[in-house]
C-alpha positions as CSV (number, residue, x, y, z in Angstrom):
1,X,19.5,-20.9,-12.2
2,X,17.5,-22.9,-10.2
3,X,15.1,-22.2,-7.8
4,X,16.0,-23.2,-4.4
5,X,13.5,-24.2,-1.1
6,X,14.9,-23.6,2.2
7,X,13.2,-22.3,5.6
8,X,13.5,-19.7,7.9
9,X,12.9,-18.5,11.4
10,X,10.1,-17.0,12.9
11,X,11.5,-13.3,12.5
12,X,8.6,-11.5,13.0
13,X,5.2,-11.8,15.3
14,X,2.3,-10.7,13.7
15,X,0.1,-12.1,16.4
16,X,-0.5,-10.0,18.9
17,X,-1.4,-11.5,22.2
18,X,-5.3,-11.4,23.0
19,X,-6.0,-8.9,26.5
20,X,-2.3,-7.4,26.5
21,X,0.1,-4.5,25.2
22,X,2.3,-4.3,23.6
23,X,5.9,-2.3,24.2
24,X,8.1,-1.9,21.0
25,X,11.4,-1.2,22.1
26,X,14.3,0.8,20.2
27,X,16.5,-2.4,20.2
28,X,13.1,-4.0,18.0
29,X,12.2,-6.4,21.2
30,X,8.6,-7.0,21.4
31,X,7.4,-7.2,25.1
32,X,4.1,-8.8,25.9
33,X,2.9,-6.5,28.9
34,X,0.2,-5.5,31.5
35,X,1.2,-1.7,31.6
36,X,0.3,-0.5,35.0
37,X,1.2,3.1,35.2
38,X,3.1,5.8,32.1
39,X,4.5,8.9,32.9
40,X,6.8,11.0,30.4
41,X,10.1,9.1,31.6
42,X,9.2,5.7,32.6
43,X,6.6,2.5,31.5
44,X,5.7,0.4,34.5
45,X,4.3,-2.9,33.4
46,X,4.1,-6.4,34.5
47,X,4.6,-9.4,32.0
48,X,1.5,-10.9,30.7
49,X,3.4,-14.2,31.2
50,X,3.3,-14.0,34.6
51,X,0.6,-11.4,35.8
52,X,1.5,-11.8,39.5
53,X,5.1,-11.4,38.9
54,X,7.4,-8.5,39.4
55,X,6.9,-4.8,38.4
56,X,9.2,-3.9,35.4
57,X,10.1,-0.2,34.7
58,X,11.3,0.8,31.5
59,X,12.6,4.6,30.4
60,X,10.4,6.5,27.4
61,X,13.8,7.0,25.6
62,X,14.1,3.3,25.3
63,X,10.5,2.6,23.8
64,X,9.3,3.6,20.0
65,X,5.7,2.3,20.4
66,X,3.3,1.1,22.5
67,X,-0.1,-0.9,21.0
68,X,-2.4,-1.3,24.0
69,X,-5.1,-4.2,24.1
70,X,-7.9,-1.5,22.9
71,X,-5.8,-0.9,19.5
72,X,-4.7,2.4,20.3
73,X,-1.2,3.4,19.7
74,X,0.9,5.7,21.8
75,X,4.4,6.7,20.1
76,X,7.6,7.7,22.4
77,X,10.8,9.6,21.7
78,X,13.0,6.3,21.1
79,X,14.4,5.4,17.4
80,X,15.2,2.0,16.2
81,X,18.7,2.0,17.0
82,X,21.3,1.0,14.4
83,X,23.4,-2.0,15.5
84,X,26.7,-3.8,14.2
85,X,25.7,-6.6,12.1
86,X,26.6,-9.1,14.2
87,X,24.3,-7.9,16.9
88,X,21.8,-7.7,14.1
89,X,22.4,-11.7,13.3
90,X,22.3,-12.7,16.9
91,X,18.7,-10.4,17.3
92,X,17.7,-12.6,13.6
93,X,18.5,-15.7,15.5
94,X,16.7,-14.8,18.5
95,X,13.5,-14.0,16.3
96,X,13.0,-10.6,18.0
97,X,11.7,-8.8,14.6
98,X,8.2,-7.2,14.8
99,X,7.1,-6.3,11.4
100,X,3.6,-5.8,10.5
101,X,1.4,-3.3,9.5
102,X,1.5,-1.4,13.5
103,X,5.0,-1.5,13.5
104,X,6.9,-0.7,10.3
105,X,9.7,1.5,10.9
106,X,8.5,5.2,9.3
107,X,11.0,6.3,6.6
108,X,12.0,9.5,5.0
109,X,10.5,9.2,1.4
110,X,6.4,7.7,1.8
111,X,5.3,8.3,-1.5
112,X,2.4,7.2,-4.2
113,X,4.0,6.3,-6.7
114,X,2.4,7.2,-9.7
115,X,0.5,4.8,-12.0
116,X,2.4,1.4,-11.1
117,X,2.3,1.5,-7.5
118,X,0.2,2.6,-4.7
119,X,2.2,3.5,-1.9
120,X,5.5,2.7,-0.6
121,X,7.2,3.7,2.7
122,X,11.3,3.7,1.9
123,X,13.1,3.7,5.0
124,X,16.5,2.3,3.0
125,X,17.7,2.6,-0.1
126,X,19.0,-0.5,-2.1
127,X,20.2,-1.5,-5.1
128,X,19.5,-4.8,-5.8
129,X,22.1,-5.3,-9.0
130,X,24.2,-5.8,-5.6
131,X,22.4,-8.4,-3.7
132,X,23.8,-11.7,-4.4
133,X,20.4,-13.6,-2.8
134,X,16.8,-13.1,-2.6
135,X,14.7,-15.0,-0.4
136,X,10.7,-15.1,-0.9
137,X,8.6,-15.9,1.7
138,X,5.3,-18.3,0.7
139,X,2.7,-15.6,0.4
140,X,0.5,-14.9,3.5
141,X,-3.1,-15.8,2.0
142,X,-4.5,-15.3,5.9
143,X,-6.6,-12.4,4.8
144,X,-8.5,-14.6,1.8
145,X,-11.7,-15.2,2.3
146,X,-12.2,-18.5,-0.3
147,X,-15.1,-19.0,-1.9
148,X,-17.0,-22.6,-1.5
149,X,-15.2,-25.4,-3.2
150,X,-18.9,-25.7,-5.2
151,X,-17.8,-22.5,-6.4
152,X,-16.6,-22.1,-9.7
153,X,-14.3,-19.1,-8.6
154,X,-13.0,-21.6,-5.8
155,X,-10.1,-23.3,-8.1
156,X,-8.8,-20.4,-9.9
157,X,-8.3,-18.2,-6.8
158,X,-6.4,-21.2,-4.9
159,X,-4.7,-21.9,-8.4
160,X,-3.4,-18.6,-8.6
161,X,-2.4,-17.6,-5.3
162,X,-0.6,-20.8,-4.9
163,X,1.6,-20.2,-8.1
164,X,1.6,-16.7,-6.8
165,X,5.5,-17.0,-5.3
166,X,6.4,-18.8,-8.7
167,X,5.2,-15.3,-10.7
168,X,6.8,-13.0,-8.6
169,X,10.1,-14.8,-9.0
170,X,9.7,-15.0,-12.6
171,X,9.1,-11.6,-12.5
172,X,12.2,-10.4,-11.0
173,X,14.7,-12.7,-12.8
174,X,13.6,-11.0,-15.9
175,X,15.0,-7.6,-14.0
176,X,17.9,-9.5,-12.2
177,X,19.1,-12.6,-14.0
178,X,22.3,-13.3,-12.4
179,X,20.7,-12.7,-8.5
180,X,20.2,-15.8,-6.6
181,X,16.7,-16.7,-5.6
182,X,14.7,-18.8,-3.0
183,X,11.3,-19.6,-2.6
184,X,10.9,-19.9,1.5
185,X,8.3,-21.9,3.0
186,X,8.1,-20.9,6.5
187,X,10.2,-19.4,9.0
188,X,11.4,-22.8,11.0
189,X,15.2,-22.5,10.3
190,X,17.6,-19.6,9.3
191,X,19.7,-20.2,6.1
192,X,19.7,-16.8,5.3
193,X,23.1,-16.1,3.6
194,X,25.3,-12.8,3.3
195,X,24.6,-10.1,1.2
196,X,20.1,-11.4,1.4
197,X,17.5,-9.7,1.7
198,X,14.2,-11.2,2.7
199,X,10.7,-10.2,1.2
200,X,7.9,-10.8,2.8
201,X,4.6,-10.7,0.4
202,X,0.8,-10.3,1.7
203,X,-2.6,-10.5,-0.1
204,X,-4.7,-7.8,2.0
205,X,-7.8,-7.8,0.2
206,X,-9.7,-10.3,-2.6
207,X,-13.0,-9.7,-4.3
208,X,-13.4,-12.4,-7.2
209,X,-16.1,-9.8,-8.4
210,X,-18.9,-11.4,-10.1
211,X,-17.9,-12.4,-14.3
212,X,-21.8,-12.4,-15.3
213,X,-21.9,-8.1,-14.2
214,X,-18.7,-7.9,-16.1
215,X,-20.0,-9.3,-19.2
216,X,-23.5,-8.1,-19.2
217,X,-23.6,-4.7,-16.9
218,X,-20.4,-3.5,-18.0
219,X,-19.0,0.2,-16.1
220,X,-17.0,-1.6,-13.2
221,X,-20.0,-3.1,-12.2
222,X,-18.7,-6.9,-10.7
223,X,-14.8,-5.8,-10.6
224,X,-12.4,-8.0,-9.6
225,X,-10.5,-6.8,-7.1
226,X,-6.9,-7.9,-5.5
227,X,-4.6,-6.0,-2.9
228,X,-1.1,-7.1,-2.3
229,X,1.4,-5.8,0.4
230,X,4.9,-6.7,1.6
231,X,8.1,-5.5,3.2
232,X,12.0,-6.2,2.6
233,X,14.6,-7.0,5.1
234,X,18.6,-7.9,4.8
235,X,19.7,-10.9,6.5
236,X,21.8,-8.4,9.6
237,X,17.9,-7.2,10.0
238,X,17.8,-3.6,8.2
239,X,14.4,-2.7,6.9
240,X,14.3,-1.3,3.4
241,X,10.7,-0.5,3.0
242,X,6.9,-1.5,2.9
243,X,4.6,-0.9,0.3
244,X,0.9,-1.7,-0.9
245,X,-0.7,-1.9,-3.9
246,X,-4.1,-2.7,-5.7
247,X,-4.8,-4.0,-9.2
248,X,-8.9,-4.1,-10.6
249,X,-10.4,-5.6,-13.7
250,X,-13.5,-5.3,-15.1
251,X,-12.6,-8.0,-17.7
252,X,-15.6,-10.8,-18.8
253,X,-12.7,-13.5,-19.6
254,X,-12.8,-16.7,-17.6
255,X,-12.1,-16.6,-13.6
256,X,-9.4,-18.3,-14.4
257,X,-7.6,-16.3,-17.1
258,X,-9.0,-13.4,-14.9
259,X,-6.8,-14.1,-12.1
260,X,-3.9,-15.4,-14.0
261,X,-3.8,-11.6,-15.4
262,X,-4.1,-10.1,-12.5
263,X,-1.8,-12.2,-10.6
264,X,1.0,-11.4,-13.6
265,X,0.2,-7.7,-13.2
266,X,0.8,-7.6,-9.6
267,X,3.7,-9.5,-10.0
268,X,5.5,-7.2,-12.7
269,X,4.6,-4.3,-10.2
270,X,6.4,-6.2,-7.6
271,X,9.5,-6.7,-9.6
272,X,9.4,-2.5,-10.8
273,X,9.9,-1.7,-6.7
274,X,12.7,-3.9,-6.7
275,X,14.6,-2.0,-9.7
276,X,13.1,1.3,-8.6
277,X,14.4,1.5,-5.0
278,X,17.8,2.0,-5.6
């Protein structure tokens, strides 16, 4: 089956504007805000858009979160609510999702997961043997910190984390052959089909470590170190669940061959949540 390449929308912000707050609603809008007063029934804010503007007043029961400007977060009494799926589509089109690490929706089961997997937070169950389509979105790299290009550990880490997509898709047609899968590029247009789900993959945290400790000092001294993250959507916008995980090595090899194994590991992991979350 081939790979295919198509693009989606912006679904998600995870920019958060600089001096403002932020109001999650229950219907998952993301409002850019100058709150002005809170009481237990009501959030009275004006828009950071227009500062000068009108007062807005929103009830409690119709907020989940708030992040204000200092990074604190206040929690209210609203849930997400649970819409039809064609109000879900129309809030996809609109590009009203807010999913980042602030404002995953908590599940039931939040669990380590033994040897093979850090954490998870399941807020859905799925079986994938069911979904006809996967889309992968290109790796968020955002949080790498790249060595110099002078550096030899320069190539291997750009090498591997842009082949990174490529391994987690191999990954999970060894689990599901017969599933349909896309690499996505960026969120420009929506092509998402029916019966989709949408995972979004993160690197959190590199360390290319230092080979020479590996080889000489031995005992974890000069570990490599790689984090990886992610969440998973359906195209009417239902959240399945978020998860994070960390892989070391204390391996002398190459950088190269280094990453490569690392990179494979994490990607194997990836594709054990997929069969696991059913």
């Amino acid at each position: 089956m081939n790979t295919k390449y198509l693009a989606l929308p912006l679904l998600f912000f995870s920019g958060i504007a600089y001096g403002a707050d932020i109001i999650v609603t229950t219907d998952k809008k993301k409002i850019d805000a100058n709150i002005e007063e809170v009481s237990s029934e009501y959030i009275k804010y004006k828009k950071t858009s227009n500062p000068n503007g009108p007062q807005f007043v929103i009830k409690t029961s119709e907020v989940v979160t708030v992040i204000y400007d200092n990074g604190e977060v206040q929690n209210f009494g609203g849930n997400i609510s649970n819409r039809d799926n064609s109000k879900q589509a129309e809030i996809v089109a609109n590009g009203q999702f807010i999913y980042d690490e602030k404002t995953y929706p908590q599940g039931t089961e939040t669990r380590d997961w033994n040897d093979w997997l850090d954490y998870i937070n399941i807020v859905s169950r799925i079986n994938f043997d069911k979904v006809e389509n996967l889309y992968i979105m290109k790796v968020d790299d955002s949080k790498i910190t790249y060595p110099d290009k002078s550096d030899n550990q320069y190539e291997p880490l750009v090498e591997g984390v842009e082949s990174f997509n490529s391994r987690i898709e191999m990954a999970i047609r060894k689990k599901f052959p017969n599933m349909n899968i896309f690499q996505v590029k960026n969120f420009d247009e929506l092509s998402m089909k029916d019966n989709s789900v949408l995972f979004v993959p993160k690197f959190d945290h590199v360390d290319m470590g230092s080979r020479a400790a590996r080889a000489w000092v031995g005992f974890g001294a000069g570990a490599q170190t790689m984090r990886i993250s992610g969440y998973a959507i359906d195209n009417t916008g239902k959240f399945y669940f978020n998860f994070w995980h960390q892989r070391k090595t204390s391996s002398s090899k190459r950088y190269q061959s280094a990453v490569n194994d690392e990179l494979d590991n994490l990607s194997r992991d990836i594709a054990n949540v997929f069969v696991k979350i059913k």
